[in-house]
C-alpha positions in Angstrom: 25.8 -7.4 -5.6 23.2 -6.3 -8.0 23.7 -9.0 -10.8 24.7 -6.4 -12.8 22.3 -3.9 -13.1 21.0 -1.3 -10.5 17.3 0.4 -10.9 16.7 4.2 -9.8 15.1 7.1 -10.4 15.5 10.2 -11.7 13.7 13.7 -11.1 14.6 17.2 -12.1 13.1 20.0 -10.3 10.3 18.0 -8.3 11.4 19.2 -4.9 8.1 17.6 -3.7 9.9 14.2 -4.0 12.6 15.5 -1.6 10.0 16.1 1.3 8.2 12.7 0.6 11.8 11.4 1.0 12.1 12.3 4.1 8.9 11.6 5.2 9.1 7.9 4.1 12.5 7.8 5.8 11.2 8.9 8.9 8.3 6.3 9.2 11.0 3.5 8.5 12.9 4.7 11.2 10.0 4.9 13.7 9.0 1.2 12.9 11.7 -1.4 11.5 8.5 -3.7 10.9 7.1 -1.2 8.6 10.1 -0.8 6.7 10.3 -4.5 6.3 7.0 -4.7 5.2 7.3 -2.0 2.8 9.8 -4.0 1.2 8.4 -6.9 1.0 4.9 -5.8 -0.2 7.4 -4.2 -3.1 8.7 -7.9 -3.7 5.3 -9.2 -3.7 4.3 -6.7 -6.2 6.7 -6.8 -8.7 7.1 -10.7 -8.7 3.4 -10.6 -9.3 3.2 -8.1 -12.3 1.3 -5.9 -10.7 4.1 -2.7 -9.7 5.1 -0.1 -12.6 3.5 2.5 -13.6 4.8 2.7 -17.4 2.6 -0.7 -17.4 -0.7 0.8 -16.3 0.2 -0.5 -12.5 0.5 1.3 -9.0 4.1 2.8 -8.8 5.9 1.2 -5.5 6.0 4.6 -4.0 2.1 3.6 -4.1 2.8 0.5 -2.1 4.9 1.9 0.2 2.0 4.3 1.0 -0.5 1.7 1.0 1.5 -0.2 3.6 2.0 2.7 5.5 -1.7 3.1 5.6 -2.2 -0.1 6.8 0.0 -0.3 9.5 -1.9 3.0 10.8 -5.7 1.9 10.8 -5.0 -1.5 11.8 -1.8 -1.8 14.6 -2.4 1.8 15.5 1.0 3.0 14.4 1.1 7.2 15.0 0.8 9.5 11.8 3.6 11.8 11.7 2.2 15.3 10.7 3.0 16.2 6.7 3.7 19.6 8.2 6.6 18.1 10.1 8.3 17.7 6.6 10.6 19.9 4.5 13.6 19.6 2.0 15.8 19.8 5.1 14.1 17.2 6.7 11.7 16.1 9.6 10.8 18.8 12.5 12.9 18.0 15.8 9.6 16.4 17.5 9.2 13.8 14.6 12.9 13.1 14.4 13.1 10.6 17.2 9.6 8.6 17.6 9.5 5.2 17.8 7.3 2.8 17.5 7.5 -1.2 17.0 4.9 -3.8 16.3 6.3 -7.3 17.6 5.2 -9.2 14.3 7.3 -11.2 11.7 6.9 -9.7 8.6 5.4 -12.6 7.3 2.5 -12.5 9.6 2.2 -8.7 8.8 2.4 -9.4 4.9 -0.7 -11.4 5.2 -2.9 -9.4 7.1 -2.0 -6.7 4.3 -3.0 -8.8 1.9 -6.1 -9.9 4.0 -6.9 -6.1 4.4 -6.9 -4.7 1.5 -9.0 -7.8 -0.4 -11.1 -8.2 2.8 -11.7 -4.8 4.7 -10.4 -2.3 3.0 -13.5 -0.2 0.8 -12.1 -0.3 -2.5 -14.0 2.4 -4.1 -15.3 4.3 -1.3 -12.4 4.9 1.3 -9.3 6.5 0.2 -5.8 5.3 1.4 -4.4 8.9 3.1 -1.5 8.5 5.2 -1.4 12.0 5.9 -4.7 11.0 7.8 -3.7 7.8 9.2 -7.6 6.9 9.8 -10.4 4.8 7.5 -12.4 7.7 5.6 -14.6 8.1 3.1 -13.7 10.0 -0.4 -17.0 12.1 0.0 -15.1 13.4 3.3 -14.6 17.1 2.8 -10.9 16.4 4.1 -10.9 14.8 0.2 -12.3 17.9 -1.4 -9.3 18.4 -3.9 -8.3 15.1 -4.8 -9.0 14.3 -8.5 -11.5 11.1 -9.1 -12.8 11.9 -12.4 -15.8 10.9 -11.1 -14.6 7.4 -11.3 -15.1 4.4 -8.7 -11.7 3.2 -8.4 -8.8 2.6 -5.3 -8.2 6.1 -4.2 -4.4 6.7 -2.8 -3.7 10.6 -2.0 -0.2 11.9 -2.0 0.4 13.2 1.7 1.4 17.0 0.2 0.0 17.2 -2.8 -3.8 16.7 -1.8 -5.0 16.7 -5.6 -2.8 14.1 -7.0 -4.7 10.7 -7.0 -2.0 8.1 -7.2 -4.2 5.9 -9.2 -3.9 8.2 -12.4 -1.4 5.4 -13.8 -3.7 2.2 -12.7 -5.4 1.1 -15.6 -8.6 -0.6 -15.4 -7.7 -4.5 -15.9 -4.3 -3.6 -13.7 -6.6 -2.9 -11.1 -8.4 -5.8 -11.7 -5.8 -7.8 -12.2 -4.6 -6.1 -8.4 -7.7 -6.6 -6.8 -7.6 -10.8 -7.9 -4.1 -11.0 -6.4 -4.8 -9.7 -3.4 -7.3 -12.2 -2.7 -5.5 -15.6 -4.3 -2.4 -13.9 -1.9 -4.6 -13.9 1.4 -6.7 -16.6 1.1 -3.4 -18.7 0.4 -1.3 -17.2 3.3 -4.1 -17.9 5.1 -4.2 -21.3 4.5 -0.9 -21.5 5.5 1.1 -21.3 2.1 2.6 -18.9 0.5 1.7 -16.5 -2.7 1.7 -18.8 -5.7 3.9 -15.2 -7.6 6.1 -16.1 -4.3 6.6 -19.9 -4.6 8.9 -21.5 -6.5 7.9 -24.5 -6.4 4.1 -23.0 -7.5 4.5 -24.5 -11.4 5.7 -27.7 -10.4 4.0 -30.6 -9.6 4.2 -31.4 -6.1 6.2 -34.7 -4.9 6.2 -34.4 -1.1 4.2 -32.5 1.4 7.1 -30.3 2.6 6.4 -27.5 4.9 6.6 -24.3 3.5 8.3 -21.1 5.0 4.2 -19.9 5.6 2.5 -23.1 7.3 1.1 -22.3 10.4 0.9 -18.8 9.8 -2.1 -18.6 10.1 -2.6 -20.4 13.6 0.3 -17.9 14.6 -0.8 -15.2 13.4 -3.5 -12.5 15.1 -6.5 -11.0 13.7 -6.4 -7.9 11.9 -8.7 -6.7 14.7 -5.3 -6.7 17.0 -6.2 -3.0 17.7 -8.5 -1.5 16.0 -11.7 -3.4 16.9 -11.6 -3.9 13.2 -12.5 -2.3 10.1 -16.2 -1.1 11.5 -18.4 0.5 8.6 -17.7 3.7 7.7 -20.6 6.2 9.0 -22.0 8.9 6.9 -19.5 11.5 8.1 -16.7 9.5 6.9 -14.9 8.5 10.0 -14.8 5.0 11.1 -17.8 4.3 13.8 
């Protein structure tokens, strides 16, 4: 089943992993979509070479928060409260939420891509799921989280506000990010799929076969499905 060889991971005494558990649990079981994505935004990323942190890349806890993220400030999908969370598990009012977002996950998979090359403002806004809206890293909501005074993608962990999740991305890695996330969209977009996605991508092509993406994009709705898009950011911080 695993080809003979399984990855996990280990902690000792990090009972801050135990509540993130749970809260990662219990967005996946609000929104099947989401968990789908979150999977497949993982694929994406590792068959790119841009997922592990022992390589200087975002961890895929990162990119699970990054879709999570996404999902919120673009389809509207509710943030559960971090104070909902504990070892023992979500608070009874969080348990049972659900909420679905009718799209194929291939459709959502590009508009994440499309987002966070297009929309998203790398080095101003700050990917907070314990937020779940588009804010600047000046806000005073941000006050604790550690930026070095660098320019860089900011990703805060949703209970410990001063971790920056980006203390593993090295410069070129997020370089190297930033350049897939745009070849990604604008092929998707185009109706094909990721070159670190096709097979076929290093081959020269003998037919003009269909692939699994064509017509996405016709298919497909604008990221602006909900949010009546990805406005500026005003000088408080807050989407307009």
């Amino acid at each position: 089943k695993f080809a003979g060889f399984l990855e996990v991971d280990l902690t000792f005494q990090n009972t801050a992993a135990l509540v993130n558990t749970e809260l990662l649990k219990a967005y996946s079981k609000m929104c099947p979509q989401l968990r789908d994505l979150g999977i497949a935004v993982k694929r994406w990323a590792k068959t790119a070479g841009v997922c592990g942190a022992p390589q200087g890349h975002l961890s895929s806890y990162s990119f699970t928060l990054m879709a999570i993220y996404f999902m919120q400030t673009c389809h509207g999908m509710p943030c559960l409260p971090t104070n909902a969370f504990s070892e023992d598990g979500p608070a009874p009012n969080v348990r049972n939420l659900r909420w679905e977002k009718p799209l194929p996950v291939s459709a959502l998979l590009m508009q994440f891509c499309l987002f966070y090359y297009h929309e998203f403002q790398w080095g101003t806004e700050v990917v907070s799921p314990r937020l779940g809206c588009r804010m600047r890293i000046t806000h005073e909501c941000f006050s604790w989280l550690e930026t070095w005074g660098e320019t860089r993608l900011y990703i805060e962990d949703p209970f410990i506000l001063e971790r920056n999740l980006n203390c593993v991305l090295g410069s070129w890695q997020e370089g190297r990010l930033r350049e897939v996330l745009q070849e990604s969209a604008v092929a998707m977009v185009a109706g094909k799929l990721p070159r670190c996605l096709d097979s076929t991508a290093h081959t020269e092509d003998t037919a003009s076969t269909e692939t699994p993406a064509s017509g996405l994009a016709d298919k497909t709705p604008a990221l602006s499905s909900d949010a009546e898009d990805m406005k500026p950011l005003t000088k408080e911080g807050r989407v307009e």
